[in-house]
C-alpha positions in Angstrom: 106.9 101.7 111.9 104.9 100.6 114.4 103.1 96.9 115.4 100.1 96.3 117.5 100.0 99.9 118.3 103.3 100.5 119.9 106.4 101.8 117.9 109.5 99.6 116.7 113.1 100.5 116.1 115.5 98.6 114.3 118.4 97.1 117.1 121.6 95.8 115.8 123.7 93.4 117.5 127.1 91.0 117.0 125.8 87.5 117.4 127.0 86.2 120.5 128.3 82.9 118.9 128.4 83.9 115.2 130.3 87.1 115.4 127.7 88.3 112.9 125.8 91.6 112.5 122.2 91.1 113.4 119.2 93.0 113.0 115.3 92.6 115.1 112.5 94.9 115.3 111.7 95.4 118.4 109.2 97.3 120.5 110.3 100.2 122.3 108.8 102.5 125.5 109.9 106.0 125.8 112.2 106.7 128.8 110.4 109.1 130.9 113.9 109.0 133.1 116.1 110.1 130.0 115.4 111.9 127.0 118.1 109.8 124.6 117.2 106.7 125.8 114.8 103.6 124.8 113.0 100.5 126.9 112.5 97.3 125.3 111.8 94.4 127.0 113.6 91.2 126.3 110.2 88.9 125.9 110.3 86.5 123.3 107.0 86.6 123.5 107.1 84.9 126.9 109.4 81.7 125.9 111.2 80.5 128.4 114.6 81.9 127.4 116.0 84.7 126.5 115.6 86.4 123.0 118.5 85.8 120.5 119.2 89.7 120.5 119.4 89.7 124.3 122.5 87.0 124.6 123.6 89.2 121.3 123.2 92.4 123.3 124.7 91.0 126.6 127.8 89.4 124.9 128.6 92.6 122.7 127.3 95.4 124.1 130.2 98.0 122.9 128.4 97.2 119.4 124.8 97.7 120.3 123.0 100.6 117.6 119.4 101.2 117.5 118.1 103.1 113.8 114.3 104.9 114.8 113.1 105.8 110.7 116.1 107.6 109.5 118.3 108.2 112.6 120.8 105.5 113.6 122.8 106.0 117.0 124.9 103.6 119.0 123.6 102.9 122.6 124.6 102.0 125.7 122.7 99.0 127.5 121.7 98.2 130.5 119.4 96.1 132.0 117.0 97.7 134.9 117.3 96.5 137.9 114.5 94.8 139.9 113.2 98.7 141.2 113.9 100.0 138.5 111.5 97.8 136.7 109.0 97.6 139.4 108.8 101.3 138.5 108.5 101.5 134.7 106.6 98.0 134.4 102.8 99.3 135.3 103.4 102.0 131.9 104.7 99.1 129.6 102.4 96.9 130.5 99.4 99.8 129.7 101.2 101.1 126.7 101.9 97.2 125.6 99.0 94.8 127.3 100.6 91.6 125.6 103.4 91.7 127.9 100.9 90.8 130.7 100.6 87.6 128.6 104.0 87.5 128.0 105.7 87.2 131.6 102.8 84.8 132.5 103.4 82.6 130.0 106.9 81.7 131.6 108.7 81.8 135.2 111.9 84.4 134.1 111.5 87.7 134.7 111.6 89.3 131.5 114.2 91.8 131.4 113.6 95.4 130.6 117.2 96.9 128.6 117.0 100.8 128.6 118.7 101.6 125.1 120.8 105.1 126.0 121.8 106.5 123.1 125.8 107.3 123.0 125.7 110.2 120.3 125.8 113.8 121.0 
């Protein structure tokens, strides 16, 4: 599945207030540092807070799965640090021009979460 080009994968979470399972397509960028792992930046399309998943992601991360077409695997999150980004920013933003738009469109630094995958 893919939008605008660049692939999705389906992300569940626990709602951070709810308790909930929730579900959000979300755009992912191959992790050139790890094989089993995904990026996905936390955009909301450059609104000035942060996604719902993120808070969900943040506030349960022990329950945190990510289904790409038929495989599902729970992940590990983490959010990249400032060089980390700094470093895999200039390919997202090639691979995914509307997160130029994005982060100017609002003073947070949208987070990039690598996805690792916790499954053998």
């Amino acid at each position: 599945m893919h939008f605008r080009g660049l692939p999705l994968l389906l992300l569940t979470t626990i709602g951070a207030k709810s308790g909930e399972r929730r579900q959000t397509l979300v755009a992912w960028f191959a992790d050139e540092a790890q094989p089993q792992a995904w990026l996905v930046v936390a955009s909301d399309a450059g609104a000035d807070r942060h996604p719902a998943w993120f808070r969900n992601l943040m506030a349960h991360p022990e329950a945190a799965m990510v289904q790409i077409l038929n495989r599902t695997t729970k992940v590990h999150p983490e959010v990249l640090t400032a060089a980390e980004r700094a470093t895999v920013w200039p390919r997202i933003t090639t691979e995914g021009p509307e997160f130029v738009a994005f982060q100017a469109r609002t003073k947070r630094i949208l987070p990039v979460v690598r996805l690792t995958s916790t499954s053998p």
